[in-house]
C-alpha positions in Angstrom: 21.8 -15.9 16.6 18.5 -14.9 14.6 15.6 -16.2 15.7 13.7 -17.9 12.8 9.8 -16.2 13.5 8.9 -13.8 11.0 8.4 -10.1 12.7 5.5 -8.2 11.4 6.0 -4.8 12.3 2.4 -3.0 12.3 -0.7 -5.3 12.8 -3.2 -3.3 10.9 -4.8 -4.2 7.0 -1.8 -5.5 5.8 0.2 -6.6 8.4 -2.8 -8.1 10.3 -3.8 -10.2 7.3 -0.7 -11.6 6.1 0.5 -12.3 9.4 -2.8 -13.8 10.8 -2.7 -16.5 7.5 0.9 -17.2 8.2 0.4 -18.1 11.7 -2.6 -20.0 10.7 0.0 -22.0 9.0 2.1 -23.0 11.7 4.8 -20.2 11.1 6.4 -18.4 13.8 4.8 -15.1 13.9 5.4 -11.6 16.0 3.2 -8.6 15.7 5.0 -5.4 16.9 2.5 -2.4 16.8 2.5 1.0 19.0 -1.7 0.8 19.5 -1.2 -0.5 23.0 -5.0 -1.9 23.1 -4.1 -3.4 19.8 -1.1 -5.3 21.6 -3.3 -6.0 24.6 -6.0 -7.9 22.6 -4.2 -9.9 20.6 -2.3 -11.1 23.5 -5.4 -11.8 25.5 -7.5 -13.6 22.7 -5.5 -14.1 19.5 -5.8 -11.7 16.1 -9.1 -12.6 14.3 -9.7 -12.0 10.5 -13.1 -11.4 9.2 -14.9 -10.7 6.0 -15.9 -12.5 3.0 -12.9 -14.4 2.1 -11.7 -15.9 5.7 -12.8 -16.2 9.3 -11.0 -17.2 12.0 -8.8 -16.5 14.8 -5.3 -17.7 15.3 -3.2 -17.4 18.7 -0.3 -14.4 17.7 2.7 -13.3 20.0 1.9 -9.5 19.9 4.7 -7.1 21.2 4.9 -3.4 21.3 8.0 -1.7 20.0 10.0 -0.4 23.4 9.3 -4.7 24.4 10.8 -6.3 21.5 13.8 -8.4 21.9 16.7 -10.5 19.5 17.2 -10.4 15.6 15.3 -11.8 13.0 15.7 -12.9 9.5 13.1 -11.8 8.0 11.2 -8.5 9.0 7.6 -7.5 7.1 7.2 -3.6 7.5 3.9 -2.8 7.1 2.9 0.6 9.0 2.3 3.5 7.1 4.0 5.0 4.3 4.6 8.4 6.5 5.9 6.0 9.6 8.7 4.2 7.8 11.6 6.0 8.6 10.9 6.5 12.3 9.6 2.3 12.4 12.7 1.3 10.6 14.9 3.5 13.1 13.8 1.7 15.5 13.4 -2.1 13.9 16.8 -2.2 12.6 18.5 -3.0 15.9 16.5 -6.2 15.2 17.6 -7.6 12.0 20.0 -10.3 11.5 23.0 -10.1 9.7 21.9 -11.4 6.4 18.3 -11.4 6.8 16.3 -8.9 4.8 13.2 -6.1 5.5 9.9 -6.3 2.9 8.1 -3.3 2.4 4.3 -4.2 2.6 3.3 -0.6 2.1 2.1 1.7 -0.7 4.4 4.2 -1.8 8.2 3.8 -2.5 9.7 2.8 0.8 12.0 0.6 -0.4 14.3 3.9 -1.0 13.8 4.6 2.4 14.2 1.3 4.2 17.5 1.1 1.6 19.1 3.8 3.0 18.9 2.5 6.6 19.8 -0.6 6.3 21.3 -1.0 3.0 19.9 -2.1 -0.6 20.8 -5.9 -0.1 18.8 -5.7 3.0 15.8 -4.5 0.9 12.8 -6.7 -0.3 10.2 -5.0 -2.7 6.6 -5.7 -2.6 3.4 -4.7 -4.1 -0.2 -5.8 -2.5 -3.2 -4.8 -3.9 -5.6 -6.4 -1.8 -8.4 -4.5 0.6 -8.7 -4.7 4.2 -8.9 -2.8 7.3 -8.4 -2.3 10.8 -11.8 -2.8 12.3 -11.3 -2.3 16.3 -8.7 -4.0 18.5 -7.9 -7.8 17.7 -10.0 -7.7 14.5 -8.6 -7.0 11.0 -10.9 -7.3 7.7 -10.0 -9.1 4.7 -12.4 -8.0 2.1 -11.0 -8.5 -1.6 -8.3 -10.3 -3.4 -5.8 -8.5 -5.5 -2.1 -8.9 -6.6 0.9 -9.6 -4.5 4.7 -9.6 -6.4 7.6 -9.8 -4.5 11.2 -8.4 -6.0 14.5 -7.8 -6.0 15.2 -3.9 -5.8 17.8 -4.6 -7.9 15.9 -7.1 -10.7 17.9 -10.0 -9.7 15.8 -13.3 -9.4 17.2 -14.8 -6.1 16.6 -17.8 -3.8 15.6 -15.6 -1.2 13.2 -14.0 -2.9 11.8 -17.6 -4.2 11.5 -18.6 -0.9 9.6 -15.1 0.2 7.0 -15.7 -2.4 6.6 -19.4 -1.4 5.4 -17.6 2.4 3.4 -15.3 0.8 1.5 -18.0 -1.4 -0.2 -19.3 2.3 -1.5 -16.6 1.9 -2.6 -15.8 -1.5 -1.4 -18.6 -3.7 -1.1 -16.2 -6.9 2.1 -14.4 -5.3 4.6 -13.7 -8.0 8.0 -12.4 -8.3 9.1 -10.1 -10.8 12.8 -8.8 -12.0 10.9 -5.2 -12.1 9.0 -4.6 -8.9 9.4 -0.9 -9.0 7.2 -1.3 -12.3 5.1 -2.7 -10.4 5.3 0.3 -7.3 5.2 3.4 -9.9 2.0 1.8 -11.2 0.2 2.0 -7.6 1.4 5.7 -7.3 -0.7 6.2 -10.4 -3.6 3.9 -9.2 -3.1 5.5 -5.8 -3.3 9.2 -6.6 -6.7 8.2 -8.4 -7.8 6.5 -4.6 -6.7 9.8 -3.2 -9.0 11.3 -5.9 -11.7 9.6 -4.6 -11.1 10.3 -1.1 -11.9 13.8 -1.6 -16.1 12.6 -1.7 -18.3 10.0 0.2 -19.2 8.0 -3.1 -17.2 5.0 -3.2 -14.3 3.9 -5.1 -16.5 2.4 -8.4 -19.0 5.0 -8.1 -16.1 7.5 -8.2 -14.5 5.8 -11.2 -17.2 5.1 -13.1 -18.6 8.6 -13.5 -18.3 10.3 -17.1 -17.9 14.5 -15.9 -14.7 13.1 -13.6 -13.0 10.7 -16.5 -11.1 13.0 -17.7 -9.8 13.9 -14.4 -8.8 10.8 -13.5 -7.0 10.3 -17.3 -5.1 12.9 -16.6 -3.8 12.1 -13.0 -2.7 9.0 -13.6 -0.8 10.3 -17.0 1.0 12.8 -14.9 2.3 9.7 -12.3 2.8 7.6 -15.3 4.9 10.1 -17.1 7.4 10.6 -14.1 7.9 7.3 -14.2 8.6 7.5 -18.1 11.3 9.8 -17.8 12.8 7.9 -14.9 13.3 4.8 -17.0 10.3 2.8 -15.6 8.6 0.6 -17.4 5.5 0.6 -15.5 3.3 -2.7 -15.2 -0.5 -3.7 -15.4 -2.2 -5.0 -12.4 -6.0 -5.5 -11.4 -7.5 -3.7 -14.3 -5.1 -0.8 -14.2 -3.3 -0.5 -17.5 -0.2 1.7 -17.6 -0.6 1.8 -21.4 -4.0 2.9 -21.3 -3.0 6.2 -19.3 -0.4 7.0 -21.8 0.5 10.7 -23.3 -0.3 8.2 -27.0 -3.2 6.0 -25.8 -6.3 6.5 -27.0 -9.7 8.2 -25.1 -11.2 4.4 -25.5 -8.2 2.9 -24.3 -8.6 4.8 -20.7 -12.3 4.3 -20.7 -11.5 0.3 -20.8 -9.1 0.0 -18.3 -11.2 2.6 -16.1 -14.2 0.3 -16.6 -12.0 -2.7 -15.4 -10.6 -1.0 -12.4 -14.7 -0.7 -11.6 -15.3 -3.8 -11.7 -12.3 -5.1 -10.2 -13.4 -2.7 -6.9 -17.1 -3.8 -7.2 -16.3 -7.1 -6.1 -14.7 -6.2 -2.6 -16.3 -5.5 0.2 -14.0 -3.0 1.0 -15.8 -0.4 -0.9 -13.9 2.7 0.3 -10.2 3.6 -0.2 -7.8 3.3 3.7 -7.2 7.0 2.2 -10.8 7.6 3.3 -11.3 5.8 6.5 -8.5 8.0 7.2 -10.4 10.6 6.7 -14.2 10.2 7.4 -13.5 7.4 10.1 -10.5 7.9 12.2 -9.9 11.5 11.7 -6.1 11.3 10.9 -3.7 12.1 8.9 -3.3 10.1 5.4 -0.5 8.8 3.3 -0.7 12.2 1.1 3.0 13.1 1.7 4.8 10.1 1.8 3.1 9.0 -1.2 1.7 11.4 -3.6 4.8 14.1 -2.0 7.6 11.6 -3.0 6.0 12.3 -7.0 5.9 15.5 -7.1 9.7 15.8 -5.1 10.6 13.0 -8.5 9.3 14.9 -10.7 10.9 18.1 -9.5 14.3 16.4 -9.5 13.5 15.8 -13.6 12.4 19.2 -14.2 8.8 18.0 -14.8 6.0 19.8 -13.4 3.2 17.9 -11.6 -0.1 20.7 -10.9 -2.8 18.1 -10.6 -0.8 15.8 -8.2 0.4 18.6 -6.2 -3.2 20.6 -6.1 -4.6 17.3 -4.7 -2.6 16.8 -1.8 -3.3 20.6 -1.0 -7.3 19.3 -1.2 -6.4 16.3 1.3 -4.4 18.4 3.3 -7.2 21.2 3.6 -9.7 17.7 4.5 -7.3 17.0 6.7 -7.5 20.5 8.7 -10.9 20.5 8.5 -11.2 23.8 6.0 -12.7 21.7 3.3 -15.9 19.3 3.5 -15.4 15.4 2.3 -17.7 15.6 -0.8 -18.1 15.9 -4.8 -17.8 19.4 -4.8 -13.9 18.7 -3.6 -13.9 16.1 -6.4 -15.2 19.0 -8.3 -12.3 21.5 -7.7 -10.1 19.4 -9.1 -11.9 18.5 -12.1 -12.3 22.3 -13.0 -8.4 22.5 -13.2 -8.1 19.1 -15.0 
């Protein structure tokens, strides 16, 4: 028999902050994560979410992975993009027949998560919203953005209703769409320009809003966008970021626009910095580069469509990564110059 909490598997930005609200509800809530001091505080004095738009600290049951016991209904995998396979190897013991596994990640995990477990066992989900893993037991919440829940398959289900009524305890403008992987091919575009910006210290707006690297960032997200094309996806705006504007037909004006929006929707978070740089410049580890940006170019491959900006800039993280190249503009630079 299932038990009815919801299992959050990784505590950190999005996990953290989703779960946190949901238990602040009353809901049933159990964090598994494999940062054992993680585990250790929330246990001892609950998971506390700070920032602009909520403090407080709710009570959580915390568990690390090797600890956790039964089946559960409904299972929110939210590590990273590069961790899903191994997470869901070891999660899917867990879940109940019938119950169902959201990705709350960027990338396209769903295909992943799919093939483990099976395509009616999959829920999509895109999150736009900024926060972070500050230090053990504390997770900031630091700027609103859109949540939409989804099918994989486009149908509009009672289980998916019922998903997005959760979600609205914690942002009350979740939505569910009958195209989510619009919805995910769109962030692959918007997140190849945060990998962009990753490659300097200036932050996200700053990036964006500078006139020598436009054209750079035009052409990035026209490359994603134009994988998606020939895939059949009909990508979709979110936050200021407008498929349209990026593509091969739009106008210079048009990408300037929805550039300037995607400014000023990142000017008003606190989060000021992409978790591709914190990554980077804070905790010195590996990023979401090949589970992310990789799965593009291996799409684009499989449609005969070649990718050289996307697949130059995941050589530049990798090279931050390694420690061969420095985190500023002139990084930024190098990839202008072949734009």
């Amino acid at each position: 028999m299932s038990d009815s909490a919801i299992l959050v598997v990784g505590a950190g930005a999005m996990g953290g902050t989703i779960g946190a609200h949901l238990a602040r509800d009353g809901r049933k809530v159990i964090f598994v994560d494999r940062a054992r001091e993680h585990v250790a505080a929330m246990r001892e004095a609950g998971l506390a979410i700070t920032g602009p738009l909520a403090q407080f600290k709710v009570p959580v049951l915390a568990s690390l992975p090797e600890d956790l016991r039964g089946q559960y209904d409904r299972i929110l995998l939210c590590v990273k993009a590069q961790d899903t396979r191994a997470a869901m190897q070891s999660i899917a013991p867990h879940l109940a027949p019938g119950g169902y596994v959201v990705s709350v990640q960027n990338g396209l995990n769903e295909l992943d998560i799919a093939e483990i477990v099976g395509p009616e066992r999959t829920i999509g989900c895109f999150v736009n919203f900024g926060a972070d893993y500050l230090s053990p037991g504390v997770v900031q919440y630091s700027g609103r953005g859109a949540a939409v829940l989804g099918e994989i398959n486009g149908a509009m289900t009672e289980r998916v209703r019922a998903l997005q009524r959760l979600f609205c305890l914690f942002d009350e403008r979740t939505r569910v769409t009958d195209n989510i992987w619009g919805f995910l091919w769109s962030k692959e575009a918007y997140g190849a320009l945060l990998f962009a910006t990753a490659l300097t210290n200036e932050s996200i707006a700053d990036c964006l809003a500078m006139p020598h690297h436009r054209k750079l960032f035009v052409s990035l997200a026209r490359e994603v966008l134009n994988v998606a094309a020939v895939k059949g996806i009909r990508c979709e705006p979110f936050d200021g970021f407008d498929p349209e504007a990026f593509s091969s037909t739009s106008s210079d004006a048009q990408a300037a626009d929805s550039l300037d929006h995607l400014v000023e929707h990142n000017r008003r978070s606190v989060k000021t910095h992409s978790g591709i740089w914190r990554d980077l410049a804070i905790r010195k580890r590996r990023t979401e580069v090949d589970a992310q940006l990789g799965a593009v170019v291996r799409e684009a491959g499989e449609c005969g469509i070649e990718t050289p900006i996307t697949a130059r800039l995941i050589e530049l993280i990798h090279e931050i990564e390694s420690g061969t190249r420095a985190l500023d503009l002139s990084s930024l630079d190098a990839l202008t110059d072949m734009a």
